[in-house]
C-alpha positions in Angstrom: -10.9 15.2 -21.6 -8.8 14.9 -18.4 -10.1 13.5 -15.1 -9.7 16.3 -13.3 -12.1 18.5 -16.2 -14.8 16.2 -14.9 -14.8 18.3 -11.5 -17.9 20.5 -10.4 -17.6 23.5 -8.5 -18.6 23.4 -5.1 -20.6 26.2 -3.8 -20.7 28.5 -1.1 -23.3 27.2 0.7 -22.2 23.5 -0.1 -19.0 24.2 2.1 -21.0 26.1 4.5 -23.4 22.9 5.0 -19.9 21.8 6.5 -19.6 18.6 3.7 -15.9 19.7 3.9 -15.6 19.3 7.4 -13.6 17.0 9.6 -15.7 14.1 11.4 -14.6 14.0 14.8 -15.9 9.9 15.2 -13.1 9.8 11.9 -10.7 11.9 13.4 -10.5 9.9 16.8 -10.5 7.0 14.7 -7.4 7.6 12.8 -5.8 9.2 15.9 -6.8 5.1 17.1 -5.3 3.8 14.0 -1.9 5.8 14.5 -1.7 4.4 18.2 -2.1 0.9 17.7 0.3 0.6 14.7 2.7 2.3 16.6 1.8 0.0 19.8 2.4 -2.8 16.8 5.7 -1.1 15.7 6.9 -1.1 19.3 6.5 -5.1 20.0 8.0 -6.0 16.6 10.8 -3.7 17.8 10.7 -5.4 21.4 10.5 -9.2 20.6 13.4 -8.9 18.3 15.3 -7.1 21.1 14.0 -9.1 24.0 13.5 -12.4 22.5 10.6 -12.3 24.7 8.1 -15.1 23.9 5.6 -12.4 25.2 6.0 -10.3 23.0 5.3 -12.9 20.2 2.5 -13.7 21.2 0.7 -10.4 22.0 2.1 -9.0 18.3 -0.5 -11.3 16.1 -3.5 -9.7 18.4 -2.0 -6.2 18.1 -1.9 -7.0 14.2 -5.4 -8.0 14.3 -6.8 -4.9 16.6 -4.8 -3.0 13.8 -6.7 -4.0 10.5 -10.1 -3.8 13.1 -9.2 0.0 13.0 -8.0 0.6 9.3 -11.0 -1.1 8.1 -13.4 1.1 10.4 -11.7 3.9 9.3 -12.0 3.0 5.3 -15.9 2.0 6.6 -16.0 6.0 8.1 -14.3 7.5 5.1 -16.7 5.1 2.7 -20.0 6.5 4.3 -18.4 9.9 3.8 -17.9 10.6 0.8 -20.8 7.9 -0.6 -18.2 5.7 -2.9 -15.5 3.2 -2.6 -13.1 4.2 -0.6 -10.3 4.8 -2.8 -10.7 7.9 -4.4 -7.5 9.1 -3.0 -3.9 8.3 -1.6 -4.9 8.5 2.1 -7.2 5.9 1.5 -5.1 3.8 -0.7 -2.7 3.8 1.8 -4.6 2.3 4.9 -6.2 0.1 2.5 -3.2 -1.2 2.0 -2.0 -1.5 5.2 -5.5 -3.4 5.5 -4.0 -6.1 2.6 -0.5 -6.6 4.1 -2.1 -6.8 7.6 -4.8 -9.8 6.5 -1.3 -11.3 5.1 0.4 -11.1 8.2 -2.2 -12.9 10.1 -3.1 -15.7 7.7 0.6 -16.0 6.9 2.4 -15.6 10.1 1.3 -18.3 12.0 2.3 -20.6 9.6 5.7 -19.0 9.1 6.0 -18.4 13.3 9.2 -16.3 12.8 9.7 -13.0 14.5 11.5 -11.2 11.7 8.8 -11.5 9.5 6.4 -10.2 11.6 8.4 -7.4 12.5 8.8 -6.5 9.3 5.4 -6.6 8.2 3.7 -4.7 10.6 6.4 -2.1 10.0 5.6 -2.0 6.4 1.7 -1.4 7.5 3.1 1.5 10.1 5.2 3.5 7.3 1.8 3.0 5.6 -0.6 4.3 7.8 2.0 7.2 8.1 2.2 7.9 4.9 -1.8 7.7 5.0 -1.6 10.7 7.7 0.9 12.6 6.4 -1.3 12.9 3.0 -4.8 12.9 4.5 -7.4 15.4 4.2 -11.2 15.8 5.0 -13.9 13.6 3.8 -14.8 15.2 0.1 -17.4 14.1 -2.3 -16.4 11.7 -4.8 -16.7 12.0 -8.5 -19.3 10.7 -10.1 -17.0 8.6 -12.3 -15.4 7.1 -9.0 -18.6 5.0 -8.6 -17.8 3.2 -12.3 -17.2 -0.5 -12.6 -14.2 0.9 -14.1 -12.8 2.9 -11.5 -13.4 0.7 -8.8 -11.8 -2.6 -10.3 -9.2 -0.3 -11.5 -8.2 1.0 -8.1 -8.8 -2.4 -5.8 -6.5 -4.0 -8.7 -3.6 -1.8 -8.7 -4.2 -0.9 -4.8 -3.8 -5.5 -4.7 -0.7 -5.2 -7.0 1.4 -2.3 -4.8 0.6 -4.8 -2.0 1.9 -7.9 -3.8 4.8 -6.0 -4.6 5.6 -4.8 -0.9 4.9 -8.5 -0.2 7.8 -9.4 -2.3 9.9 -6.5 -1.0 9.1 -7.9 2.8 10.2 -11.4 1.7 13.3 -9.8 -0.3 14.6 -7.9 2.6 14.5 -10.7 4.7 16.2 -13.1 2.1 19.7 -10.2 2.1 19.4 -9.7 5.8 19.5 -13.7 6.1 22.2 -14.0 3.3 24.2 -11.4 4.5 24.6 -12.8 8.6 24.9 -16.3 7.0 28.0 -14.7 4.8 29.5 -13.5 8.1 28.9 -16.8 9.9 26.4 -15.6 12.3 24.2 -18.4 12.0 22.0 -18.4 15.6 21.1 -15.0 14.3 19.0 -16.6 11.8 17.8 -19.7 12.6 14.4 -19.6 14.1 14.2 -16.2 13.6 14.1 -15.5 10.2 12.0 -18.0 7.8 14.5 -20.1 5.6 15.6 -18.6 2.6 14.4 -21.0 0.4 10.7 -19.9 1.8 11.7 -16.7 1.4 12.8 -16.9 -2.4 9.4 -18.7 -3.2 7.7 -15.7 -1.3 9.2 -13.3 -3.2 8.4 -15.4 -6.4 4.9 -15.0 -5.7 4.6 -11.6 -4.7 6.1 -10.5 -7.6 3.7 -12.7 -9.8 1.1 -11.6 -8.3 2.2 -8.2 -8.6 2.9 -8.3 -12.4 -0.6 -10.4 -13.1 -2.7 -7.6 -11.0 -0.9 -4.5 -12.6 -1.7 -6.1 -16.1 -5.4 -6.3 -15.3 -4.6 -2.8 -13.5 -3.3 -1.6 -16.6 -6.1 -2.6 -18.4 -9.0 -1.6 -16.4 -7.2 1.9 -16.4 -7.1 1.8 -20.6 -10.9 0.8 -20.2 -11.7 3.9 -17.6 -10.3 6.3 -19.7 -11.9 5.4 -23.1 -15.1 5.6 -20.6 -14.0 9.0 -19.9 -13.3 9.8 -23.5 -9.6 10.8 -22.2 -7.0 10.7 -25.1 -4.0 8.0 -24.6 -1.7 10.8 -24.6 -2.8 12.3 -21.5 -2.8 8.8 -19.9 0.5 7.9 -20.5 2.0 11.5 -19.2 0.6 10.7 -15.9 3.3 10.3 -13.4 1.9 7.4 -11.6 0.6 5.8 -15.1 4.3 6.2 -15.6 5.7 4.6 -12.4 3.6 1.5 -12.5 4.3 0.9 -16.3 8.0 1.0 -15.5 6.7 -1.1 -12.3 5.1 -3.9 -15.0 8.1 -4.2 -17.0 10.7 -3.9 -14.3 8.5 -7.5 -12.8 8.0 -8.5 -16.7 11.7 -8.7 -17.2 12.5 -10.2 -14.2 10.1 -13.2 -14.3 11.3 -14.2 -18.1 14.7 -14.0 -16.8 14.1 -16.0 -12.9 12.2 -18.4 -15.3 15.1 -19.3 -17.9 17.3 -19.1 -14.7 19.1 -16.4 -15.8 19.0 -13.9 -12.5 20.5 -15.4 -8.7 18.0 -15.3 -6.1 19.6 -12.0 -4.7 19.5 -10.0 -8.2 16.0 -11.1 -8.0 15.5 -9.8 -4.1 17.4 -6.5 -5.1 15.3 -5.5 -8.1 12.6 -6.5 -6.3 13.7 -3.9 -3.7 13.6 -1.1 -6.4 10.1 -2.1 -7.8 9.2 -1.4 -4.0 11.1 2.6 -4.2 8.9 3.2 -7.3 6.0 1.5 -5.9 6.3 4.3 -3.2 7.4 7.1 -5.3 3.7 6.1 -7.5 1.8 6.4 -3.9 3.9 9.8 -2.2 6.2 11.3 -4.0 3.8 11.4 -7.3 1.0 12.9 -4.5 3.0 15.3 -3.5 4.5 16.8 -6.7 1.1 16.7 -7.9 2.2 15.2 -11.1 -1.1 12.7 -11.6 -5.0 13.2 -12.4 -5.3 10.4 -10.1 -7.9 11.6 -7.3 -11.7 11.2 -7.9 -12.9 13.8 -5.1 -13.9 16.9 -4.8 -11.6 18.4 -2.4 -11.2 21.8 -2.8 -7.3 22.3 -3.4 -6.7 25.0 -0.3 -8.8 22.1 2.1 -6.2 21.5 5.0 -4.8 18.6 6.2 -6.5 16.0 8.7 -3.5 15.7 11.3 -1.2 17.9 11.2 2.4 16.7 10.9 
């Protein structure tokens, strides 16, 4: 049995209640979100042209106003459709831009280097767009969203695509650093990009982080579908099931081989790089094909979009 076969019609008179409707305090809350990640966008873009110290200070509280807004808006969605919410890619999506913006500010200080922050809250901006792009009307969840299963399933792998873009953050930085340093332009690295030693152990962890949450991912998904009574066959044709297993042993292969020393720190930062394409291709281009059973709600498939783009 197939997750979507778990499905219940809605009626008439449920859509004419108006469950499908758009909330207008959601609506002006994502139209919130979208402005102050692209306010956020802006001063990364500004105090790496500028070199303003302005500007880096005033991008940390930007960050923060940021992942106030994503987290109201997951708090909206939430009491919407009576679940987690993460019973589809929209939601994924900011709650990942939640994850990588809680990094930034407990990390950033610490680091104090305007390339990283730049960088960061650019990663949350192409999230949050991503989030609009695919986002639709509040819809029921199913009843098997509300599982043990599910949830730890989703927070899980939602964690692991954010460890992974963590690493890919870390790994940009690191061939942007190598490269100027290669062409002997030096003062366009120092004190503005972290050191690349930092940046290697960075990317160590995000990728060990990655590969340890999309195992318990993995798991957790092998555990909701024997809930479900869904056969493995099924499972393993899902297009995203299929993304994040080449994800897992894309970062398996990579940590036996960084830990017998066997792969340079920028082999390392370029696979990295590729776990981060298919990390996107599982969250968009999967969504968009429609090649997944991945979406617990109810949304009826003609529903329109939220914003449209």
């Amino acid at each position: 049995m197939g997750v979507a076969s778990l499905s219940t019609l809605v009626t008439a008179e449920e859509m004419g209640q108006g469950r499908f409707e758009v909330s207008t305090a959601e609506s002006a809350v994502l139209l919130l979100v979208v402005a102050v990640h692209g306010i956020a966008g802006v001063v990364g873009l500004l105090q790496l042209v500028c070199r303003s110290t302005r500007c880096r200070s005033l991008l940390w509280p930007v960050a923060l106003m940021a992942v106030l807004c994503d987290t109201t808006l997951l708090g909206l969605r939430a009491v919407a459709i009576g679940a987690v919410p993460l019973t589809g890619t929209c939601e994924a999506c900011v709650f990942l831009a939640v994850v990588l913006g809680v990094l930034y500010l407990l990390i950033g200080p610490m680091i104090d280097r305007v390339w990283f922050g730049s960088v960061m809250v650019w990663i949350s901006a192409g999230l949050v767009g991503m989030a609009v792009a695919l986002a639709r009307p509040a819809a029921p969840a199913q009843a098997v969203a509300s599982t043990p299963w599910a949830v730890a399933h989703a927070a899980v792998m939602v964690l692991a695509a954010a460890a992974v873009m963590f690493a890919a953050a870390n790994s940009t930085l690191y061939l942007l650093g190598s490269h100027r340093l290669k062409r002997k332009k030096v003062m366009q690295v120092l004190g503005r990009i972290p050191n690349m030693e930092t940046l290697g152990d960075m990317n160590r962890v995000g990728l060990l982080a990655g590969f340890v949450l999309l195992t318990v991912g993995l798991v957790s998904g092998l555990g909701l579908i024997s809930t479900l009574g869904m056969g493995m066959a099924s499972w393993a044709a899902d297009g995203k099931v299929i993304c994040m297993l080449a994800i897992w042993c894309l970062l398996g292969v990579v940590l036996v081989l960084d830990r017998f020393s066997m792969l340079r720190e920028k082999g390392r930062a370029c696979v990295t790089l590729v776990a981060f394409v298919l990390v996107l291709f599982a969250i968009l281009g999967v969504a968009v094909t429609g090649v997944t059973q991945h979406e617990f709600s109810l949304l009826l498939p003609s529903a329109t979009p939220l914003v449209r783009v």
